[in-house]
TORKOL-4160 file (C-alpha; in steps of 0.2 Angstrom, whole numbers, padded with zeros to 4 digits, m for minus):
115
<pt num="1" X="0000" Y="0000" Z="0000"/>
<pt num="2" X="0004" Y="0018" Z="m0003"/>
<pt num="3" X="0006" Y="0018" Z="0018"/>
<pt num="4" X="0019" Y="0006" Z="0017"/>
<pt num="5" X="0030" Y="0019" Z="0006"/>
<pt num="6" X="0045" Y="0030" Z="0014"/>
<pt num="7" X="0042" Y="0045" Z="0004"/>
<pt num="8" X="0024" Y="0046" Z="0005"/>
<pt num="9" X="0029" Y="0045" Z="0026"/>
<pt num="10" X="0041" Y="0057" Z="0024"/>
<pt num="11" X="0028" Y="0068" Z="0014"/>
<pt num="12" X="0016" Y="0067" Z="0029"/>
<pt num="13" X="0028" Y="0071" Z="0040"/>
<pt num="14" X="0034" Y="0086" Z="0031"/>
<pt num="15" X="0015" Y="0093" Z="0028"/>
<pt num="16" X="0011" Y="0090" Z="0046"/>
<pt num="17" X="0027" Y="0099" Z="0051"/>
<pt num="18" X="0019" Y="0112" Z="0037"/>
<pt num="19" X="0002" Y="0115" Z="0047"/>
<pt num="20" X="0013" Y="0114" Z="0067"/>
<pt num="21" X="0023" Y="0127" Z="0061"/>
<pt num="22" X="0012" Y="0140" Z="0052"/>
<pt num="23" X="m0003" Y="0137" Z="0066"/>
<pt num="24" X="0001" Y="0153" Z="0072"/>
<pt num="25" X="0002" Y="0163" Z="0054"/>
<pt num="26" X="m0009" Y="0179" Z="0052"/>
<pt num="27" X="m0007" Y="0179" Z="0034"/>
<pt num="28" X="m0022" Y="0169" Z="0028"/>
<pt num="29" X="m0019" Y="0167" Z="0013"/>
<pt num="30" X="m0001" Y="0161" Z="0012"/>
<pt num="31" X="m0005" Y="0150" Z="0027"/>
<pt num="32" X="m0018" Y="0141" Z="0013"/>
<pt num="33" X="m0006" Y="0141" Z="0001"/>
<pt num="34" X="0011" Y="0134" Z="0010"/>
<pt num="35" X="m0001" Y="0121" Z="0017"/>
<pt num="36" X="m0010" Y="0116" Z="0001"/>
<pt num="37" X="0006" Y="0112" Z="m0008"/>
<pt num="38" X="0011" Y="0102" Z="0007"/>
<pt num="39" X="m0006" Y="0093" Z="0009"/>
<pt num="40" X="m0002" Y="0090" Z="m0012"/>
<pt num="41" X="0012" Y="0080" Z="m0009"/>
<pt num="42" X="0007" Y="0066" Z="0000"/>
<pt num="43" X="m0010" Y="0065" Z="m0008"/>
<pt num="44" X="m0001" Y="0065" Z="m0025"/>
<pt num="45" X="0008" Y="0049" Z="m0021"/>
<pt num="46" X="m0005" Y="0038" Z="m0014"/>
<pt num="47" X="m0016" Y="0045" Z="m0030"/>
<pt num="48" X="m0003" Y="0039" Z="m0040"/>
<pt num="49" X="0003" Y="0023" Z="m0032"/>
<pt num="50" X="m0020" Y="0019" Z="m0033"/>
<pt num="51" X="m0018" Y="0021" Z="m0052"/>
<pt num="52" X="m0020" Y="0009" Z="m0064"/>
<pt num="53" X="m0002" Y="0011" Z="m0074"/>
<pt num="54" X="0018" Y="0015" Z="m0067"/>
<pt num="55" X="0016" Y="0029" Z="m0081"/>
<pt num="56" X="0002" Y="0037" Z="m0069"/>
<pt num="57" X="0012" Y="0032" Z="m0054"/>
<pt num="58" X="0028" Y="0041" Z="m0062"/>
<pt num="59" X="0017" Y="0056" Z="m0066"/>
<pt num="60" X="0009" Y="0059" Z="m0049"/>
<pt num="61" X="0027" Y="0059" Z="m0041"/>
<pt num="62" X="0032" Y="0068" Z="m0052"/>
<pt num="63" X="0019" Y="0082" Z="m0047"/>
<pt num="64" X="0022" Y="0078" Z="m0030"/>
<pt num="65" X="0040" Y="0082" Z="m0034"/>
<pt num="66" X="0034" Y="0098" Z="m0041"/>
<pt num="67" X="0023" Y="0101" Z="m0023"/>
<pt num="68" X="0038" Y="0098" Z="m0014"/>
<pt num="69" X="0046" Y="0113" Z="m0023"/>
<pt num="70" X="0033" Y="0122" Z="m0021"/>
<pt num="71" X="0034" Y="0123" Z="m0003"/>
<pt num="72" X="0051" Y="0124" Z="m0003"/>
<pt num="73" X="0049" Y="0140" Z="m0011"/>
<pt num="74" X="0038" Y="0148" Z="0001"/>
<pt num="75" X="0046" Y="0145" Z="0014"/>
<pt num="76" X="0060" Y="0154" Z="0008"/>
<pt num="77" X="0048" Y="0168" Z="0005"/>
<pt num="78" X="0042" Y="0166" Z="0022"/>
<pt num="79" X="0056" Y="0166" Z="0030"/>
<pt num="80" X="0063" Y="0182" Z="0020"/>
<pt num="81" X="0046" Y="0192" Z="0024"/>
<pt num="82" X="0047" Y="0186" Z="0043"/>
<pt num="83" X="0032" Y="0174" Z="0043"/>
<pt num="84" X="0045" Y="0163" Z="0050"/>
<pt num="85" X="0060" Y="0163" Z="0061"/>
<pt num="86" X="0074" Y="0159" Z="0050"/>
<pt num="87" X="0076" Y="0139" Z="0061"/>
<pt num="88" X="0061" Y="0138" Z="0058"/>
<pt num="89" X="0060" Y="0142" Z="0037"/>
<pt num="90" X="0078" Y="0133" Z="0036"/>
<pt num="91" X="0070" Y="0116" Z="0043"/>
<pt num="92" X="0055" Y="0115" Z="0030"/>
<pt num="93" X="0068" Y="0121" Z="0016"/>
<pt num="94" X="0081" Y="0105" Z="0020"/>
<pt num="95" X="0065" Y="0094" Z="0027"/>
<pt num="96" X="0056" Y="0099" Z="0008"/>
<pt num="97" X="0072" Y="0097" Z="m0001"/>
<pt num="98" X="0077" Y="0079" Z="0008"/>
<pt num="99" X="0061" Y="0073" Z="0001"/>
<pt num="100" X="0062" Y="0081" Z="m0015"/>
<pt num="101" X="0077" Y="0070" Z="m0020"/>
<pt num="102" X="0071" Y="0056" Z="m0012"/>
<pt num="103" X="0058" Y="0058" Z="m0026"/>
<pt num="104" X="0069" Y="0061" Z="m0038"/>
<pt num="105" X="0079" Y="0043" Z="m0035"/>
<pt num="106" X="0059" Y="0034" Z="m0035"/>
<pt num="107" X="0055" Y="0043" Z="m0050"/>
<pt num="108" X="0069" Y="0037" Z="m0059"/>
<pt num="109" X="0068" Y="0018" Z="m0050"/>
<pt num="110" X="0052" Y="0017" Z="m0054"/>
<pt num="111" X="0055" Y="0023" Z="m0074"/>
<pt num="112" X="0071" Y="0012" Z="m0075"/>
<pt num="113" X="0062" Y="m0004" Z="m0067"/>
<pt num="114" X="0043" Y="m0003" Z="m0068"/>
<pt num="115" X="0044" Y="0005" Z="m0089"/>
């Protein structure tokens, strides 16, 4: 099951770090934002690994991959506009970019293996 897969643990672990650490965030809207992309990431892999094909699988990742950047992204703005304290940002960065090459190495298992 997708359950059983590390990244998609990891990816639940970052998006719930995500919503820990931006509880106390005033700004709405990129609250919303930074979580949605971190919600995306984990759901993209259990959509993909629920798909009928590896060519599905290998695309949902691949959009999860994107998610990940994503929030890599803004947290960088975050911490440059002070929604975050700069541990704070610099921990999602190197959580998000941890797991954004860890999708990079399943993407290309997957396409070298399962194609």
């Amino acid at each position: 099951t997708f359950e059983n897969l590390e990244v998609w643990k990891d990816a639940i672990e970052l998006a719930a770090k995500v919503y820990e650490r931006m509880r106390d965030c005033h700004d709405y809207g990129f609250r919303k934002q930074i979580q949605e992309a971190s919600v995306s990431v984990p759901s993209n892999i259990a959509e993909g690994y629920e798909r009928d094909s590896n060519a599905e699988f290998v695309r949902f990742l691949v959009i999860a991959k994107g998610s990940c950047g994503e929030v890599r992204s803004q947290a960088h703005l975050a911490r440059r506009v002070r929604l975050l304290p700069e541990p704070v940002a610099d921990e999602l960065i190197s959580d998000a970019r941890r797991l954004s090459k860890r999708l990079a190495r399943f993407i290309a298992v997957r396409r070298e293996k399962f194609s």
